[in-house]
LUMZAFI-963725 format. One line per 2 residues: for each residue z, y, x of C-alpha. Coordinates in nm, 2 decimals. Layout:
// LUMZAFI-963725
Z Y X ~ ...
END
This chain:
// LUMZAFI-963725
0.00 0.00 0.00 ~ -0.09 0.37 0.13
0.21 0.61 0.21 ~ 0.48 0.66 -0.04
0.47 0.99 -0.20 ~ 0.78 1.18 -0.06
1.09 1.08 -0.23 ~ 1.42 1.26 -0.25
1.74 1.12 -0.13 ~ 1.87 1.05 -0.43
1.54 0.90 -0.57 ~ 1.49 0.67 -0.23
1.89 0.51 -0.32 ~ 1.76 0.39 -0.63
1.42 0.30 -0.49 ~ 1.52 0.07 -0.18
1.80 -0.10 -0.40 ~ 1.70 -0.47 -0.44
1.94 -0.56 -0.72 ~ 1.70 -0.65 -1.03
1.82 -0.46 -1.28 ~ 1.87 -0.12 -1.21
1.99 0.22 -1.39 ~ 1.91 0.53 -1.38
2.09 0.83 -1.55 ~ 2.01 1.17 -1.47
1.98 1.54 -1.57 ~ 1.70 1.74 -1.65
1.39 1.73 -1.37 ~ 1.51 1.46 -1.16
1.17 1.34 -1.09 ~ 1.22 1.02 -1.28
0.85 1.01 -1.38 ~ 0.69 0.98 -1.03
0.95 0.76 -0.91 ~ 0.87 0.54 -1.15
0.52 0.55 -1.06 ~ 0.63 0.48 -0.71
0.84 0.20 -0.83 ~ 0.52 0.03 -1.02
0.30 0.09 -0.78 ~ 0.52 -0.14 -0.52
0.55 -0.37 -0.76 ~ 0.19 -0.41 -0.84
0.09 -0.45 -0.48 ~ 0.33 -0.72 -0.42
0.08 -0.98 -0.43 ~ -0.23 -1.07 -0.61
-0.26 -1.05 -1.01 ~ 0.11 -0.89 -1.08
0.15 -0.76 -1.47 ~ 0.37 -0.43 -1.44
0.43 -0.23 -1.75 ~ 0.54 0.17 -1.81
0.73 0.15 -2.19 ~ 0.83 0.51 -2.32
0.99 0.51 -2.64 ~ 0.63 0.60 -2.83
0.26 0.51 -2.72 ~ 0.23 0.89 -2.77
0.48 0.98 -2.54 ~ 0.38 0.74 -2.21
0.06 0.86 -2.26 ~ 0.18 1.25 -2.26
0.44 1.21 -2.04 ~ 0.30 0.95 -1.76
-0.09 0.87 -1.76 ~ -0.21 1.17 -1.61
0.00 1.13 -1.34 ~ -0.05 0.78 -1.28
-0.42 0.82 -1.27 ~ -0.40 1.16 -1.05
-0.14 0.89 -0.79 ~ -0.39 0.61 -0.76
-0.70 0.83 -0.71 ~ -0.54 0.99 -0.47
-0.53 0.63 -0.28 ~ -0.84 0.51 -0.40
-0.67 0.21 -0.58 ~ -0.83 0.22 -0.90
-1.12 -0.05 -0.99 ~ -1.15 0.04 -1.34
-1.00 0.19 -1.65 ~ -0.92 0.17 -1.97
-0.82 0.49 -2.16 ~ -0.74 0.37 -2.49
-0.53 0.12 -2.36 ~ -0.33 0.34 -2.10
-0.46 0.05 -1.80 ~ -0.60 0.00 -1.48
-0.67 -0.25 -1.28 ~ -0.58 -0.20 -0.88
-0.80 -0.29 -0.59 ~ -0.80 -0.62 -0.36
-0.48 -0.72 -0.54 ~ -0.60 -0.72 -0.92
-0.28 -0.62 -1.05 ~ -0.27 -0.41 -1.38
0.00 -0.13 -1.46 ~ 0.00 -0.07 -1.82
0.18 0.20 -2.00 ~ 0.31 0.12 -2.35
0.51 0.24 -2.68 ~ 0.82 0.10 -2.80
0.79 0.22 -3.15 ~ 0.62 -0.12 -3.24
0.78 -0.33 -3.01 ~ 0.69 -0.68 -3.18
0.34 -0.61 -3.05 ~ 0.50 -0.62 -2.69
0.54 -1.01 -2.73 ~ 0.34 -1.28 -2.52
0.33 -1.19 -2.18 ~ 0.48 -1.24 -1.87
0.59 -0.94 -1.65 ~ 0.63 -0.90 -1.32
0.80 -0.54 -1.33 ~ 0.92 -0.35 -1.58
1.04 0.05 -1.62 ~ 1.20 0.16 -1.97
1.15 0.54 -1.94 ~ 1.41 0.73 -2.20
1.57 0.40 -2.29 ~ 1.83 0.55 -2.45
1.57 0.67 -2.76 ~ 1.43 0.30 -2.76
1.55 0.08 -3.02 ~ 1.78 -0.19 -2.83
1.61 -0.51 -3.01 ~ 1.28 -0.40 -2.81
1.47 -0.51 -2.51 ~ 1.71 -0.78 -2.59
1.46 -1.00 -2.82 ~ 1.12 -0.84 -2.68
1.11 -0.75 -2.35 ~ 1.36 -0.91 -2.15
1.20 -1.24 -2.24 ~ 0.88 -1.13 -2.05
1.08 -1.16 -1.71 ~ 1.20 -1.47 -1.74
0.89 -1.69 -1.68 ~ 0.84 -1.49 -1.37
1.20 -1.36 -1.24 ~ 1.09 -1.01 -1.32
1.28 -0.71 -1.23 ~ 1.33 -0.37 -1.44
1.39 -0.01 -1.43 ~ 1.57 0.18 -1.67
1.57 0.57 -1.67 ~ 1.67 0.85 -1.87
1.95 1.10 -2.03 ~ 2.22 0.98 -2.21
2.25 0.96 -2.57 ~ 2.59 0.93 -2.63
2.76 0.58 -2.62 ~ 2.48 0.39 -2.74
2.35 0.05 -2.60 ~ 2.23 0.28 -2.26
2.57 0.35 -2.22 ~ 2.67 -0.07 -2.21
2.39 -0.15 -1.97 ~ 2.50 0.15 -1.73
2.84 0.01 -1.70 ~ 2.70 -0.36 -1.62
2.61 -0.16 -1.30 ~ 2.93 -0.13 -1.19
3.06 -0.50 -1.36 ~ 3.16 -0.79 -1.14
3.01 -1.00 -1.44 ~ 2.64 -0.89 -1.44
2.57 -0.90 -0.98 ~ 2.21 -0.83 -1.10
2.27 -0.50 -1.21 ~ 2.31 -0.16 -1.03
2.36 0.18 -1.21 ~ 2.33 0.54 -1.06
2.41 0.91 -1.19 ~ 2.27 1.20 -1.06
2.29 1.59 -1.19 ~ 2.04 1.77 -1.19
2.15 1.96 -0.93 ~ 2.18 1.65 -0.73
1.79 1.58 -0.80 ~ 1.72 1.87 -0.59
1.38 1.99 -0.80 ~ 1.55 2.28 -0.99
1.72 2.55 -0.84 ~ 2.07 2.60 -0.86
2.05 2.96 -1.04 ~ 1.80 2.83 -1.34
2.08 2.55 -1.39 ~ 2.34 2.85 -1.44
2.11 2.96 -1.66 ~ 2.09 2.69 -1.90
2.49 2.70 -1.89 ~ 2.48 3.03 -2.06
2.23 2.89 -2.30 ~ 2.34 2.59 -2.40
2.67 2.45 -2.58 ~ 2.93 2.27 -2.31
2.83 1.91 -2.46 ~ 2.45 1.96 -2.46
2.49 2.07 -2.08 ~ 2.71 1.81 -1.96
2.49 1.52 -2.12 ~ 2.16 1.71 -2.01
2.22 1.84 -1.69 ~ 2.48 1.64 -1.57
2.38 1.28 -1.71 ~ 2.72 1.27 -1.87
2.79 1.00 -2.15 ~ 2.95 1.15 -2.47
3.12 0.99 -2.69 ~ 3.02 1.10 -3.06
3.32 1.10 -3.31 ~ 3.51 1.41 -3.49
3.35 1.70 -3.58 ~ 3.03 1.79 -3.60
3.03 2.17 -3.50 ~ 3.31 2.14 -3.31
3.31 2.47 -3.12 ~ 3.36 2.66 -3.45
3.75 2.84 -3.50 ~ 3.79 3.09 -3.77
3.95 3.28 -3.51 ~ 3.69 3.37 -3.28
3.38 3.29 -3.51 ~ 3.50 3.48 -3.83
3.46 3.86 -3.86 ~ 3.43 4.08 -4.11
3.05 4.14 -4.06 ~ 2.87 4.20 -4.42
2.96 4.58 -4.32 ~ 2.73 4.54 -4.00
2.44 4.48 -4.29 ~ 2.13 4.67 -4.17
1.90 4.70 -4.47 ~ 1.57 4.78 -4.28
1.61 4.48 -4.00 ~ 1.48 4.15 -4.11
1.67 3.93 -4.33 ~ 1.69 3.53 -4.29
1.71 3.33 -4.60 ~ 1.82 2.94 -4.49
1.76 2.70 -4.77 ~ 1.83 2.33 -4.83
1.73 2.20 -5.14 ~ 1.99 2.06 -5.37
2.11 2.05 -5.69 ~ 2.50 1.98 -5.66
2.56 2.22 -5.46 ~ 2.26 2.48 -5.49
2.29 2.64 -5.18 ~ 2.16 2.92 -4.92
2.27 3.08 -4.64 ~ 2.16 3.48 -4.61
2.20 3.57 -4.18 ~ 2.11 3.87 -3.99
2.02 3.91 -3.64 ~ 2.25 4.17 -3.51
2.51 4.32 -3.20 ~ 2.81 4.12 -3.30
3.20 4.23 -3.28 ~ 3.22 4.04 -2.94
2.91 4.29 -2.80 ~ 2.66 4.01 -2.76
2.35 4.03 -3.02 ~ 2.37 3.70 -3.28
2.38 3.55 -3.56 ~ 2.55 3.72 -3.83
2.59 3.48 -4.14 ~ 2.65 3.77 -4.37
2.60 3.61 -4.74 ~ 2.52 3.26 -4.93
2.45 3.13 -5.26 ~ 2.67 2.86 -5.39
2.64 2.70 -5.73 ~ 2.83 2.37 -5.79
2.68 2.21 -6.01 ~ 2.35 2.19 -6.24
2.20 2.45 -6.04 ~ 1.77 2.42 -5.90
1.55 2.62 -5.67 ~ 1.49 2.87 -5.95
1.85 2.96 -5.97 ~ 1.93 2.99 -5.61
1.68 3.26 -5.56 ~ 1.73 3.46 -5.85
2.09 3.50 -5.73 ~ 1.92 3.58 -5.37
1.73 3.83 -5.57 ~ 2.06 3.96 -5.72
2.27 3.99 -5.41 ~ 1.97 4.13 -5.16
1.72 4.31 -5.40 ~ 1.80 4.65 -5.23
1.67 4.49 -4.90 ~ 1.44 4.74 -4.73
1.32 4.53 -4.42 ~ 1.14 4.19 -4.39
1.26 3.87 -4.53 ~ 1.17 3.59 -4.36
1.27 3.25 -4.53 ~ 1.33 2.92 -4.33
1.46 2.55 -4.49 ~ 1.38 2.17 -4.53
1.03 2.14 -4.43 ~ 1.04 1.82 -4.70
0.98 2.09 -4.95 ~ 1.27 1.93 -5.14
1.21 1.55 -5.19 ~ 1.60 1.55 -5.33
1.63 1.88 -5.47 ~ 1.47 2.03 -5.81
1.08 2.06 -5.76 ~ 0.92 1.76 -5.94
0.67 1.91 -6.21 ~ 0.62 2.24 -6.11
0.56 2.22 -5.74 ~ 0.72 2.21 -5.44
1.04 2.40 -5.40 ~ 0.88 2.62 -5.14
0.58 2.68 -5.50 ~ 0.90 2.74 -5.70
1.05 3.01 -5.40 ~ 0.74 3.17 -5.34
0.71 3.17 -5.74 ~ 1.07 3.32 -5.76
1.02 3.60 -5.46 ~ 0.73 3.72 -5.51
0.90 3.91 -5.81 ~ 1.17 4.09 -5.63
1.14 4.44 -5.48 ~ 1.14 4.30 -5.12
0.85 4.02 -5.22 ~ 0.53 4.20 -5.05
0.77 4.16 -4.75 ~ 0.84 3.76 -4.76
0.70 3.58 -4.53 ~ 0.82 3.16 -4.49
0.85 2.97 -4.15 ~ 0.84 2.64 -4.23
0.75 2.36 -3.98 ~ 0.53 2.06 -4.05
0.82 1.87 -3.99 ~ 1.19 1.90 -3.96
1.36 1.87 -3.60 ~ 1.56 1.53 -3.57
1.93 1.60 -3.72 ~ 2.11 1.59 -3.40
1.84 1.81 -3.24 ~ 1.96 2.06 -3.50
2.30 2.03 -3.51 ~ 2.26 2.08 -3.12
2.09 2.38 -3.13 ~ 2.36 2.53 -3.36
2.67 2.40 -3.17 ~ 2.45 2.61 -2.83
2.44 2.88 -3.04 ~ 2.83 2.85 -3.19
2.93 2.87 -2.80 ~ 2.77 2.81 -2.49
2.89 2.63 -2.19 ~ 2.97 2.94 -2.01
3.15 3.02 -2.36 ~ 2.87 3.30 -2.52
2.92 3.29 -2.89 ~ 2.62 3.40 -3.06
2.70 3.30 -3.39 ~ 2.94 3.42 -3.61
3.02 3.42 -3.99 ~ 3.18 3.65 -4.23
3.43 3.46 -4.44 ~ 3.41 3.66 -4.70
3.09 3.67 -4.81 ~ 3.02 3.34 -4.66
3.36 3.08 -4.76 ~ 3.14 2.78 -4.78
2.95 2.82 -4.49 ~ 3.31 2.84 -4.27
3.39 2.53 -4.48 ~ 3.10 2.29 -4.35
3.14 2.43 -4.02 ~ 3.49 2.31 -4.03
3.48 2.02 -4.22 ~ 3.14 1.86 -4.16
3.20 1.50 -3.93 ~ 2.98 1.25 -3.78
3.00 0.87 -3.89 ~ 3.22 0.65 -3.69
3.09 0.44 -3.44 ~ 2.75 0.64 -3.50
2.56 0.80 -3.17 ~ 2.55 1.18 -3.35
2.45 1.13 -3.71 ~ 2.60 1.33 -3.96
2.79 1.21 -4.24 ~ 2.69 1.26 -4.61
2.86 1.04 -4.81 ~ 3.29 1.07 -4.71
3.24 1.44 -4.86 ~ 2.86 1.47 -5.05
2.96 1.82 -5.08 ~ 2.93 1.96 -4.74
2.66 1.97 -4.55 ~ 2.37 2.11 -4.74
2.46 2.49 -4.69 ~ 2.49 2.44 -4.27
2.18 2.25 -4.25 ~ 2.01 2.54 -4.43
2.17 2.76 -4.17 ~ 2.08 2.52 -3.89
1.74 2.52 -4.05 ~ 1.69 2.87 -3.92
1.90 2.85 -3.59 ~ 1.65 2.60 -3.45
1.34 2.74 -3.58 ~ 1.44 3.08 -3.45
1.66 2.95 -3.13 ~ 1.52 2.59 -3.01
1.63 2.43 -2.73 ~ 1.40 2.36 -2.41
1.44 1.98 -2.50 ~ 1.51 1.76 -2.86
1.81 1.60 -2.69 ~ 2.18 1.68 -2.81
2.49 1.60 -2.77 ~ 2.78 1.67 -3.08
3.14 1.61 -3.16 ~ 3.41 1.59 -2.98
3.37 1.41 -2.64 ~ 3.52 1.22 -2.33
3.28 1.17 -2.06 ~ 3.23 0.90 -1.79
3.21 0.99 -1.39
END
């Protein structure tokens, strides 16, 4: 094989450790990508007709995040005999080994054939049956080895096969950690950076490679005493206005929020009204009493919610909810000043719980998101009383108290339209964290 590409230190430990399992945890921009390609290129050369396989946790993502790369490595050493782009292959020189990038999203289709290498990129988003009844079985005809990398995801099944590493019981395995200061690619001043950005959990697990442990609350940087103020009297009618919906009908809810220089001096998030309606309410109802409450407004209104356009909520004959808003706004004195940001798709939960618990404090303790309990009650009440299920890896839960909920994913709606994170990786609850 030509020259190895340059490796860091830290990368070379995990690449000239012979144990046949091995782990890899890391922060942000470690360089986990490349190694890997180093680490399948070896593998592939190591004598003639080896099968060595790239699995990321979608077909769509190995192909985004490794193909290109792959392709621009071997041309660089002339190892390519041929091609195949819709199957993410190629076929090396002299040896006739294949490397093969694939998906783990339909991991039954990974069945029926013997490995001689393996790397599970991101493993901790990859479904744990695509390893224990798929893919481990394609080592055993041949004593393959594997490669696992990625960031933690709480104390899922990553977590279990990192602590085989350092397990008398399992001599196969070997684990490492590494921050991303550690990996040496990202300079120590755009790491401080990210601190002030991003909440202390997010930050630990992503640059860091800490393991958290998801239980408790779900935005657990919230305290009435630092997050509550009385800001409905910081109102500015001519800035824009956020309406945050989540479509419902027990509660009707919607959170009204303000961008605006908080009592701490930092510009935020002022939560600075809500609709609330217990019971029997719709779509219709929640923005009439919108209309009510803000029909002075004098700026923009910009409106962001469930992208589902309200699968559980009210809309069933006469549209969507977003038909029924639009319907409803378009009415009110501000309506030639609506406009709707609405993805094609929501962000994953925890992705949006994470980008509100960043924006509730960051790790260098910012708060950039405050609410008046006032005018607000029920938003302070889901931020306070909103928990994750038990034994879970970061999902909320619905059913101990149906009631919350619904008026802080509205909010959180917004937050990570208007404030999204670098990355869809999160970390939320309360924590303890593993060196």
């Amino acid at each position: 094989m030509d020259r190895v590409c340059r490796l860091t230190v830290p990368q070379w430990r995990v690449y000239s450790d012979s144990s046949r399992f091995r782990v890899l945890v890391s922060g942000r921009r470690f360089g986990k990508t490349r190694m890997s390609i180093e680490e399948l290129l070896r593998a592939a050369t190591a004598g003639q007709g080896k099968k060595v396989w790239y699995v990321a946790p979608t077909y769509r993502q190995a192909q985004q995040i490794c193909w290109q790369i792959l392709k621009d490595r071997l041309a660089s050493g002339k190892w390519i005999e041929r091609k195949n782009e819709s199957d993410l292959s190629v076929t090396l020189k002299r040896c006739g080994s294949t490397i093969s990038l694939r998906g783990a999203d339909n991991f039954d289709s990974l069945r029926g054939v013997g490995l001689h290498f393996l790397v599970m990129d991101e493993f901790a988003d990859i479904k744990p049956e695509a390893w224990f009844e798929v893919l481990r079985a394609t080592l055993s005809d041949t004593g393959g080895r594997a490669l696992f990398t990625g960031t933690p995801k709480g104390r899922n099944w990553a977590y279990d096969l990192f602590q085989r590493g350092s397990d008398p019981e399992y001599p196969d395995w070997a684990a490492y950690s590494f921050t991303t200061i550690e990996g040496g690619n990202v300079p120590p001043e755009e790491v401080e950076l990210a601190r002030r950005e991003l909440d202390e959990l997010t930050f630990r697990q992503e640059y860091e490679a800490s393991f958290v442990n998801f239980e408790g609350r779900c935005y657990y940087p919230f305290l009435q005493e630092t997050h509550c103020a009385p800001l409905r009297q910081l109102y500015d009618p001519r800035a824009p206005l956020a309406f945050c919906f989540d479509f419902n009908v027990e509660p009707g809810v919607a959170a009204v929020a303000q961008e605006l220089t908080l009592p701490n001096g930092l510009q935020g998030t002022a939560v600075i009204g809500e609709v609330y309606i217990p019971r029997n309410s719709n779509t219709p109802a929640v923005c009439r009493k919108l209309i009510q409450d803000w029909g002075g407004h004098q700026g923009a209104v910009v409106c962001y919610g469930d992208a589902t356009g309200g699968s559980r909520g009210s809309a069933k004959v006469a549209g969507s909810d977003w038909d029924l808003i639009k319907a409803e706004l378009r009415q009110a004195p501000f309506g030639p000043r609506v406009s709707y940001r609405v993805p094609q798709a929501n962000p994953p939960e925890r992705a949006r719980v994470n980008a509100m618990n960043s924006r509730l404090k960051s790790e260098a303790g910012d708060i950039r998101l405050m609410v008046d309990r006032q005018t607000a009650p029920h938003v302070v009440k889901d931020l306070e009383g909103v928990v994750l299920l038990k034994g879970g890896s970061g999902e909320i839960d619905k059913r101990s108290t149906p009631e919350l909920s619904h008026i802080s994913d509205a909010l959180g709606y917004y937050v990570a339209s208007a404030f999204p994170l670098a990355k869809n990786s999160v970390t939320i609850g309360t924590y303890s964290t593993v060196a």
